[in-house]
N, C-alpha and C positions, 0 to 999 in steps of 0.2 A: 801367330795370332792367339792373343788369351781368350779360351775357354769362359764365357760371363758363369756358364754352370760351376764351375772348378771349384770344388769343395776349398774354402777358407777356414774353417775349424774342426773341429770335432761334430758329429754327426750324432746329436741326443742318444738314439737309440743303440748306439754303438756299448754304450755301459750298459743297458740291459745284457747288449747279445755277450759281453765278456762273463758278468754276473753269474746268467743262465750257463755259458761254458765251464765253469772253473766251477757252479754247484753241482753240475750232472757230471764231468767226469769227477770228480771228487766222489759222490753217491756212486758210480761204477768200478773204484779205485781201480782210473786210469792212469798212468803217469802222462805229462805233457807229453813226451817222447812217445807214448802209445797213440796218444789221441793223433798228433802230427803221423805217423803212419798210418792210420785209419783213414784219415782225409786222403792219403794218395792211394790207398787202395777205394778208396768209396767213389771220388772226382777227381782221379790224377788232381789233385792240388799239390802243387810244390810246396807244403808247409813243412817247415823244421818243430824240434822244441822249444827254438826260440821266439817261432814265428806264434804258437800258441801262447808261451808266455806273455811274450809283447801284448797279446789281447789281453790276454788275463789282467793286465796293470792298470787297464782300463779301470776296471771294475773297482766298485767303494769296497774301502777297507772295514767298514763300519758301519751301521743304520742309518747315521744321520748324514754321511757322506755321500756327493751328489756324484762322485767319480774322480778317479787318480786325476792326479798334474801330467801322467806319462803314461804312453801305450798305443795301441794302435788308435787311430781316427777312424777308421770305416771298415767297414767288413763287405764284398760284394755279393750279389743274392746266390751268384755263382758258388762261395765262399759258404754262405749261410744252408745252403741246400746240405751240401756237401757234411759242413757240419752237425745237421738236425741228421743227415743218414748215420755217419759214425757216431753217433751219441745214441741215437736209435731212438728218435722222438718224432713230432710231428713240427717242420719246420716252427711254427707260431708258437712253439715251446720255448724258441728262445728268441722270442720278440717278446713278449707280455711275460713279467715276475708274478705271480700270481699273491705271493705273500710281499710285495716290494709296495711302497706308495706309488705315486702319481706315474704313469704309463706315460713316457714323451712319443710323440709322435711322428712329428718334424718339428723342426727349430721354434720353438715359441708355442707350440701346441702340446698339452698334456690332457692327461684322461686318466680313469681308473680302468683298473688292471680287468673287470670284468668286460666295460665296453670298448676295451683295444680288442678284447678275445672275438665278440661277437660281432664288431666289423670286420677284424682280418677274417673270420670265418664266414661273412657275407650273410649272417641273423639278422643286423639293423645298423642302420646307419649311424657315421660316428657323430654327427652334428645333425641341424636340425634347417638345414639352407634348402633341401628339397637336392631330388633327381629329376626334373622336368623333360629330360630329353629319354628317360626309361632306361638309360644304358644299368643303372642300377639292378630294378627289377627283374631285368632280364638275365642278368650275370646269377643276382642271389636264385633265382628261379632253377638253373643250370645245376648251382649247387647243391640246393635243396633236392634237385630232382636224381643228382647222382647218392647223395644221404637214403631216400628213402631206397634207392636200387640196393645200395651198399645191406640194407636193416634186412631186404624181402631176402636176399640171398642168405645171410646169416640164420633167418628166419627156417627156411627151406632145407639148407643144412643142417638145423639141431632135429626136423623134422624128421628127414633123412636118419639120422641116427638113432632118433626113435625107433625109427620102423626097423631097423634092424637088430638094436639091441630088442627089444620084445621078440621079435622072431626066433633069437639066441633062445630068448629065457623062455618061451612058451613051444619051442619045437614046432612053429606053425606062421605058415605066411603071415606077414602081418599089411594086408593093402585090404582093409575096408573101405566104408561105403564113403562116410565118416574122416577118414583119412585123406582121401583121393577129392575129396567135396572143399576141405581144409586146403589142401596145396593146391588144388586149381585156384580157388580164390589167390593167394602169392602170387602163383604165375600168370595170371592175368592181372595184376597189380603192375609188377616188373614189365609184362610185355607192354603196359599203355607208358609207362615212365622211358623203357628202351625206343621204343615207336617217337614219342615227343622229343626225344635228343636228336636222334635220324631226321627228324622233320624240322629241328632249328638247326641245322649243317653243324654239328656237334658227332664227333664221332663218341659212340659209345664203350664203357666199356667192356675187356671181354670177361664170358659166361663161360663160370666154372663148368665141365664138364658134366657131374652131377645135376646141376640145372639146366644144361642141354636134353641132356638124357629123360627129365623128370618133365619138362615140358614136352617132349615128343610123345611121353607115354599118354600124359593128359590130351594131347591132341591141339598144344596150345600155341601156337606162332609168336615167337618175341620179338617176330620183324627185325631180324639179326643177319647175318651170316655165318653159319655156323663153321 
């Protein structure tokens, strides 16, 4: 029985993902032959050099070219994951050309390169048809909410390093009034963001050690398991 799904042509996006392949290893000076061992080390993918070339051919030779006559057709997310690991990027790096024109989407659907980035990233919507059933808000919500976790941590650590390099240079504890009034405010930011994932069946995720330690001292509950 034929598959009605069963890809028929070439898959738009498939010449970005070769574009973004061939200009990051290239910027890495990878060889094909390097990047195809990285994929079986990063996703056991069975990739050769050839099988990286074959994508490569995808990709326009030129600015005004919309994409080769020859090369791979489709790459799977499986495939694309694996890829954005060995290249050492964030997958959506090599879905949207930042410096490329029109961003296809699926077959007949184009966009620019700034509002591909900002729907795959879950900022705003790629069209303007509505989410009325909420599955939208709720997903970018998730995102959003793991973003501001990701900042308070970051946050909390250069904090951290504060206090110790001052303690280096002045020969003297450095945990003021000031200090400790500053990181509880974080860690009670973090613990209401880690609490709302818990409470929408989203497992959270985990807390560096340093910010175990730095909430215990404040007296703060991140509603975690530590």
């Amino acid at each position: 029985m034929t598959d009605t799904n069963e890809r028929t042509a070439v898959e738009p996006v498939t010449t970005v993902i070769a574009q973004r392949v061939r200009e990051l290893r290239s910027s890495r000076g990878m060889s094909q032959a390097e990047l195809a061992q990285a994929m079986v080390a990063a996703g056991r993918i069975k990739w050769t050099r050839a099988t990286v070339g074959n994508l490569e051919r995808r990709a326009p030779t030129n600015s005004r070219a919309t994409g080769a006559e020859t090369g791979r057709d489709a790459v799977s997310v499986q495939e694309l994951l694996a890829l954005a690991r060995s290249l050492r990027v964030p997958p959506v790096a090599l879905l949207v050309n930042p410096g490329g024109g029109p961003t296809p989407v699926v077959d007949g659907v184009d966009t620019d390169a700034g509002s591909a980035l900002l729907w795959i990233i879950g900022k705003q919507p790629l069209d303007d048809h509505g989410y009325p059933d909420g599955a939208w808000t709720t997903a970018a919500t998730m995102i959003e909410r793991l973003w501001q976790i990701a900042t308070l941590v970051d946050l909390l650590e250069r904090s951290s390093s504060r206090g110790a390099l001052t303690e280096m240079a002045l020969g003297e504890r450095f945990d003021t009034e000031s200090h400790d009034r500053a990181d509880r405010s974080l860690v009670t930011g973090l613990a209401a963001y880690l609490k709302e994932l818990v409470a929408a069946g989203m497992t959270p995720p985990p807390m560096p050690e340093f910010v175990l330690h730095r909430a215990q001292q404040l007296g703060v509950d991140l509603g975690i398991e530590s």
